[in-house]
C-alpha positions in Angstrom: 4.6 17.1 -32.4 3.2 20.2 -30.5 6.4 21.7 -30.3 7.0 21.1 -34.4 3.9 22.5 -34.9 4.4 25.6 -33.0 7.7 26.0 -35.2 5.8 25.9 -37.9 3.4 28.3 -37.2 6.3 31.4 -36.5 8.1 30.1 -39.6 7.6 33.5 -42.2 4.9 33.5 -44.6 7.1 33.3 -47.6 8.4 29.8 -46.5 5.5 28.0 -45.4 3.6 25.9 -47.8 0.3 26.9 -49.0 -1.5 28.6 -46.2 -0.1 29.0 -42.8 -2.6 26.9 -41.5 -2.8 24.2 -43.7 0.2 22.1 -42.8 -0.2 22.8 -38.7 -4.0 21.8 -38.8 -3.7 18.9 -40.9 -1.1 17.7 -38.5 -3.5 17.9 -36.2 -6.2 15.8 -37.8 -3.4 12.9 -38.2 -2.8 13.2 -33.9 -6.3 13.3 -33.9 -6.4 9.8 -35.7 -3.4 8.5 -34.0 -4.5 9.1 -30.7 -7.6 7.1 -32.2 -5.6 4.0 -33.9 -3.5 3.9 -31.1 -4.4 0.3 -28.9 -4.3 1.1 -25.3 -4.7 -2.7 -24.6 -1.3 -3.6 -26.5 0.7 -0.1 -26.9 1.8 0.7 -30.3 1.0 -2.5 -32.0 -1.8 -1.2 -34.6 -1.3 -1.3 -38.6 -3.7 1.9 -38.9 -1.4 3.8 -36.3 1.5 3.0 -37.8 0.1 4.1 -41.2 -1.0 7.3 -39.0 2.8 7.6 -37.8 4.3 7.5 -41.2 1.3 9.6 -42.8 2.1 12.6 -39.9 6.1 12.2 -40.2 5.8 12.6 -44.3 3.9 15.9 -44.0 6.4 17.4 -41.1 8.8 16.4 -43.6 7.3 18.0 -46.7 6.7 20.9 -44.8 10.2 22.1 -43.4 11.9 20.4 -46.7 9.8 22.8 -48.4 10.8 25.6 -46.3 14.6 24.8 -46.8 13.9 24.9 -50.5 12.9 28.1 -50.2 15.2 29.5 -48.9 18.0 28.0 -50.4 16.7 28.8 -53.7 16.0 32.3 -52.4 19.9 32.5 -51.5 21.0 30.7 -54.6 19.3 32.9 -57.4 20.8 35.8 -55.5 17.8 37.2 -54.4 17.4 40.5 -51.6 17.4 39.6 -48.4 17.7 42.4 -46.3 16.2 40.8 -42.9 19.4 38.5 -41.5 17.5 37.9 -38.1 14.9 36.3 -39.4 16.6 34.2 -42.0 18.7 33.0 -38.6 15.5 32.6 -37.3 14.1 30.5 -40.1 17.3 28.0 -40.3 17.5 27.7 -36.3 13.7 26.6 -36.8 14.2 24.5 -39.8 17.4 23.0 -38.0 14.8 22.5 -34.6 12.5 20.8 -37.1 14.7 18.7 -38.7 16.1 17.3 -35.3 12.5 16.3 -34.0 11.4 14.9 -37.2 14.4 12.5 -37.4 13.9 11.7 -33.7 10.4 10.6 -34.4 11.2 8.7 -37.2 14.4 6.8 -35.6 11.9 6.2 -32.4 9.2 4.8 -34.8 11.6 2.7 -37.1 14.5 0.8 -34.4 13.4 -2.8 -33.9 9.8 -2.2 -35.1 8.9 0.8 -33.2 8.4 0.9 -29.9 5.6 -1.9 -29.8 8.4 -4.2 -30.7 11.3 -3.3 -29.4 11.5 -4.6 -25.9 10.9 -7.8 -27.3 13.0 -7.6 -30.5 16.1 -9.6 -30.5 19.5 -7.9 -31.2 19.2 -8.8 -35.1 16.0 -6.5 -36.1 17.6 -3.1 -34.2 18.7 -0.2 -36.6 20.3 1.3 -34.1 23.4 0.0 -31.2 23.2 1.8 -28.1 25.9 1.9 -25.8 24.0 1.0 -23.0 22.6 -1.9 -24.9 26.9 -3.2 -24.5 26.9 -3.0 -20.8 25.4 -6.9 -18.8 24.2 -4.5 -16.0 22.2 -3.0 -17.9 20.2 -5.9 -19.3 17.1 -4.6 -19.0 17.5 -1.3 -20.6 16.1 -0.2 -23.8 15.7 2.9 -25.6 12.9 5.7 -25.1 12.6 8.8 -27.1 14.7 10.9 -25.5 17.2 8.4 -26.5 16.4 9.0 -30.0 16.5 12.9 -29.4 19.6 12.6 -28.5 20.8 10.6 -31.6 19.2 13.0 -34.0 20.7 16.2 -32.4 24.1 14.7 -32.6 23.6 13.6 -36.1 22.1 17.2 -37.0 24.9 18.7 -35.2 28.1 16.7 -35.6 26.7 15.5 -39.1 27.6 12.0 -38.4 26.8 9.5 -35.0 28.5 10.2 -32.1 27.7 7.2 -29.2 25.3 5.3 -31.0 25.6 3.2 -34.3 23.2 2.8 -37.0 23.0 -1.1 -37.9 21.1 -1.2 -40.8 21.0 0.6 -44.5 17.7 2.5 -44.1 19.2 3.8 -40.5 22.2 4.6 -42.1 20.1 6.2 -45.4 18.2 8.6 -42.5 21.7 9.7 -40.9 22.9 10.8 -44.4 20.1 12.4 -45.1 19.7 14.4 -41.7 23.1 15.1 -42.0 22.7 16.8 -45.6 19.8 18.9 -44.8 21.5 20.1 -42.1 24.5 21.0 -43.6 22.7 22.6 -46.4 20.9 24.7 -43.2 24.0 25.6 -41.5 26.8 26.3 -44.0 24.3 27.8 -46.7 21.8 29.5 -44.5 23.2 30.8 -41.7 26.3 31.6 -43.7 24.4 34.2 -45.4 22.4 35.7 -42.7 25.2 36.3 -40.9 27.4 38.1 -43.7 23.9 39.9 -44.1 24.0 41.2 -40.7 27.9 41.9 -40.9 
């Protein structure tokens, strides 16, 4: 979330919502709380964190959709952009975004979150991991990093490579990853490099 947040706060002023501050700080007030809901006797299994969680994700969300709107609708309506480098700028953040948002949220969704998910049987997963195939590997279960890896893959090949999604609302998130980062790469960076052509 620190690295999001840092994104946020070099995005240009014309494509952050409200003031520059307001999205970044009150992300920080929802880690502030999660950090607070979050059990340290039983890891991850709270109602108010994962109402935390889903409150955080939304605004991360908002905020580089937002972006992305404008400036798509900056693009669309024709309007001057003489400043290609940071346009690139802007979609390689949005696109940066976008991957760790989707990360978070496939992390916080498979099997129940990760609270649940070691002891989740093969049924409740949103996700198939390869590993999760091999009966050496028993044992294994997913991490975040796992989940990085899915989302940058999604983001970048704008479908799944080595791991599946099982269920609708997995399948839902793919799509819609895979939309907004088409709409980053072939609008966006389209245009910012014809600018600097």
């Amino acid at each position: 979330m620190l690295v999001v947040i840092a994104l946020q706060l070099v995005l240009p002023d014309h494509y952050v919502f409200g003031v520059r501050w307001l999205i970044p700080l009150l992300e920080l007030v929802l880690i502030v709380l999660l950090l607070r809901t979050t059990p340290k006797q039983s890891v991850f299994r709270s109602p108010k964190r994962r109402v935390n969680v889903v409150l955080l994700l939304a605004v991360v969300a908002l905020g580089n959709l937002y972006a992305l709107f404008r400036v798509a609708s900056q693009l669309l309506q024709g309007g001057q952009v003489h400043d290609g480098r940071a346009l690139i700028l802007t979609a390689i953040n949005i696109y940066l975004t976008n991957i760790v948002i989707f990360a978070l949220l496939y992390w916080e969704m498979d099997a129940g979150g990760p609270g649940h998910r070691r002891e989740a049987s093969d049924t409740e997963r949103d996700f198939l991991f390869p590993q999760s195939q091999i009966s050496g590997l028993s044992r294994w279960y997913p991490t975040f990093i796992d989940y990085l890896f899915v989302a940058s893959t999604n983001a970048t090949a704008f479908s799944p490579t080595d791991t599946l999604p099982l269920s609708r609302r997995a399948k839902m998130l793919m799509l819609f990853q895979a939309l907004v980062s088409l709409i980053v790469i072939a609008l966006v960076a389209a245009r910012a490099v014809n600018i600097l052509s």
